[in-house]
KEKE-3310 file (N, C-alpha, C; in steps of 0.2 Angstrom, whole numbers, plus 5000, padded with zeros to 4 digits):
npx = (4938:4929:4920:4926:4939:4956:4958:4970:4981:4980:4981:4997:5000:5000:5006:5018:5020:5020:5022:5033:5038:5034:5039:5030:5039:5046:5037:5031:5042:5046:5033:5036:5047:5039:5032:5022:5017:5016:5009:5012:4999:4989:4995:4993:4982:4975:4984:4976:4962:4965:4970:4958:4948:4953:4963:4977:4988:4994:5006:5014:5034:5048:5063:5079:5089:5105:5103:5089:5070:5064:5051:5040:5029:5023:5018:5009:5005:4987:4980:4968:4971:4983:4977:4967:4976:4982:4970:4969:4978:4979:4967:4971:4982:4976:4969:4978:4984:4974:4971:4985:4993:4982:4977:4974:4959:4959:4972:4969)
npy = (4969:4972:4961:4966:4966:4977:4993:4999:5008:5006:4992:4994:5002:4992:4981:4986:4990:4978:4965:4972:4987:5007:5021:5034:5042:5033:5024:5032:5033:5021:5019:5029:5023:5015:5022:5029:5044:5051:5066:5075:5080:5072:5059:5059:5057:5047:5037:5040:5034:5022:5019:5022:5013:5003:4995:4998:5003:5020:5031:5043:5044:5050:5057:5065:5074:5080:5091:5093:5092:5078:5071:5059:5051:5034:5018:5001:4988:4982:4966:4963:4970:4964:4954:4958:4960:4951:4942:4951:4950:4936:4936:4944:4934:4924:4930:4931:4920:4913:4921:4925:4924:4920:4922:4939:4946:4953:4948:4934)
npz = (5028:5012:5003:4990:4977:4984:4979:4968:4969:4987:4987:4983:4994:5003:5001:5001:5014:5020:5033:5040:5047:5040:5037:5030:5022:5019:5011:5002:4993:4988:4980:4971:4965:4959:4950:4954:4958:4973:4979:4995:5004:4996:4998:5011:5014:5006:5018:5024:5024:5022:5036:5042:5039:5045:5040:5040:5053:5060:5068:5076:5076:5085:5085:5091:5081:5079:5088:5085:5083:5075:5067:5063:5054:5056:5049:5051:5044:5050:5051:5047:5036:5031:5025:5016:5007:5004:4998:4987:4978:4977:4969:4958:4954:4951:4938:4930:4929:4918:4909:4904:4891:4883:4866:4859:4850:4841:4834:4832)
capx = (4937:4922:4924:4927:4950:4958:4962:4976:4985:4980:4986:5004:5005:5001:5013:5024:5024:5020:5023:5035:5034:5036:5039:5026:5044:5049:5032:5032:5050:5044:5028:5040:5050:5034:5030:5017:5021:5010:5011:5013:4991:4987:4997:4992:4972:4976:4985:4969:4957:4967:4967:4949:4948:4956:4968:4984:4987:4998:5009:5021:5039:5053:5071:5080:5095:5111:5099:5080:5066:5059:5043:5039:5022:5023:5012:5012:4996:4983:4978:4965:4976:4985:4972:4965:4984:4982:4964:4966:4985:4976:4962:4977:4985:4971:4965:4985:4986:4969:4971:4992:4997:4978:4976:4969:4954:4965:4976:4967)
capy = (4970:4968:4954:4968:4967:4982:4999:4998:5013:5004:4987:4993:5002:4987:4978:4990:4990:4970:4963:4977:4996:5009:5029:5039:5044:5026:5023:5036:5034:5015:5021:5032:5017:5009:5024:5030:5051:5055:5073:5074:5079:5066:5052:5057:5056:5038:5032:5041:5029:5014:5018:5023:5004:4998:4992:4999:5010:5025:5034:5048:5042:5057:5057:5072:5072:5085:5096:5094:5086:5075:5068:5055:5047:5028:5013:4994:4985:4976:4958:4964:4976:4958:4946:4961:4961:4944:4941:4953:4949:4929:4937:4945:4928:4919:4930:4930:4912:4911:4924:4925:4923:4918:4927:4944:4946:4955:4941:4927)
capz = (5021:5010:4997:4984:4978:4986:4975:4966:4976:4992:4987:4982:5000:5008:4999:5002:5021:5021:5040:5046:5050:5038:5037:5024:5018:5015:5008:4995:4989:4985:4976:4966:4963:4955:4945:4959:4960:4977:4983:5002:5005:4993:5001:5017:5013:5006:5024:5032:5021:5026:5045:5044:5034:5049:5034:5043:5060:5060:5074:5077:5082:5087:5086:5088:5076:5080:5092:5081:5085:5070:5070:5057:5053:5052:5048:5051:5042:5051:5050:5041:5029:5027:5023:5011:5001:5000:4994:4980:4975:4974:4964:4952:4951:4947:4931:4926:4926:4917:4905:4899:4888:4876:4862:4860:4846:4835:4833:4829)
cpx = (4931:4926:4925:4936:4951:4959:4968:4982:4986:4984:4993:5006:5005:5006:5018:5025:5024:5019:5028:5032:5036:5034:5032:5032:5045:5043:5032:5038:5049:5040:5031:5044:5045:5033:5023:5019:5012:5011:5009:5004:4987:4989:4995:4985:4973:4977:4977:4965:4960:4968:4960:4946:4948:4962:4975:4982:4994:4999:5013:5027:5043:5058:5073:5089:5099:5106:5092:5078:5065:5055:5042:5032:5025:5019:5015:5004:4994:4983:4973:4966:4979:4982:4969:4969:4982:4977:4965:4973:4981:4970:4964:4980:4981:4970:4973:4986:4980:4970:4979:4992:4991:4979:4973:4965:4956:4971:4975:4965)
cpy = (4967:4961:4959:4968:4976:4986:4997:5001:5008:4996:4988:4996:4999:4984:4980:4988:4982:4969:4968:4982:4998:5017:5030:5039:5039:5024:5027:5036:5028:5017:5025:5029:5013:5015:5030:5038:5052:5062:5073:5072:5072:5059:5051:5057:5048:5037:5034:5035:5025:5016:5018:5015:5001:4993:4992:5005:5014:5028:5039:5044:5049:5054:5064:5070:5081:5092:5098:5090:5084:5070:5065:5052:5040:5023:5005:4993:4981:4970:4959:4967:4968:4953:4950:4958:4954:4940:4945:4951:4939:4933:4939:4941:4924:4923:4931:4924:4910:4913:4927:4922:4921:4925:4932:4943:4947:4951:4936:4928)
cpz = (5018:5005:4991:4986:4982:4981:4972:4970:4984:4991:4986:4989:5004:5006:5002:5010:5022:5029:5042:5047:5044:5036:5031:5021:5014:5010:5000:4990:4988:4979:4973:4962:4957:4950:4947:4960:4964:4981:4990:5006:5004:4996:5007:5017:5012:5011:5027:5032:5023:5033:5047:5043:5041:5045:5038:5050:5058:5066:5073:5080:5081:5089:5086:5085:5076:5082:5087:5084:5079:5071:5062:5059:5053:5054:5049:5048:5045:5049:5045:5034:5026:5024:5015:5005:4998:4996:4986:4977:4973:4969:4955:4949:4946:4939:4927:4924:4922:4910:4901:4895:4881:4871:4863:4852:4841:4833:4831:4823)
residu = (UNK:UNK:UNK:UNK:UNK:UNK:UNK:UNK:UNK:UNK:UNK:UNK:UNK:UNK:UNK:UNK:UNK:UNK:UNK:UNK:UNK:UNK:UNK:UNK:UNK:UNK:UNK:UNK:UNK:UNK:UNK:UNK:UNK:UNK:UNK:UNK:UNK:UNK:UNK:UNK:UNK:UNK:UNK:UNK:UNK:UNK:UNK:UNK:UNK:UNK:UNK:UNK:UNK:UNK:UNK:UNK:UNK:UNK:UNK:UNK:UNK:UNK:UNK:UNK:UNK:UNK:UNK:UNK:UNK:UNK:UNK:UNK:UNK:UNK:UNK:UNK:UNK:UNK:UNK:UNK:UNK:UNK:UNK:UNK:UNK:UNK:UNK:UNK:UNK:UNK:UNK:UNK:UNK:UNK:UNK:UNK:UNK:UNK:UNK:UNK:UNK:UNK:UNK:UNK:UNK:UNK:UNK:UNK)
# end
């Protein structure tokens, strides 16, 4: 990663998948939980930018369920996906702990 914080989209789905694995499905239905509405192309152009990153890697797994095959995309983040999460979620800290709670201009 360069030294610039990560995206704000990209940081929530590193968050999101953290240290394990997780579906697109599972991904999406989180970021819908935060408020995140990504339509199927759109979220998958974001995973590409993070594997391209080298952020996260992505695979097919297949299960076939009551005689289907299903084919699911899913992600695990790099080491460099996790060191990003963590560089810009400190960068978030720091201007939280710096900047809660003063006044705003209007206020004083």
């Amino acid at each position: 990663m360069a030294d610039r914080p990560l995206p704000h989209l990209q940081f929530a789905v590193l968050g999101i998948i953290g240290a394990s694995k997780r579906s697109g499905r599972q991904i999406r239905a989180e970021l819908a939980d935060l408020g995140i509405k990504k339509v199927g192309p759109a979220f998958y152009r974001l995973m590409l930018r993070l594997e391209e990153a080298e952020l996260v890697e992505g695979w097919y797994e297949q299960e076939v369920v009551k005689g289907q095959i299903h084919r699911e995309r899913v992600y695990r983040a790099r080491a460099a996906g996790l060191e990003a999460w963590e560089k810009t979620r400190d960068l978030h800290m720091e201007v939280i702990r710096r900047f809660s709670g003063r006044p705003t201009e209007s206020s004083a």
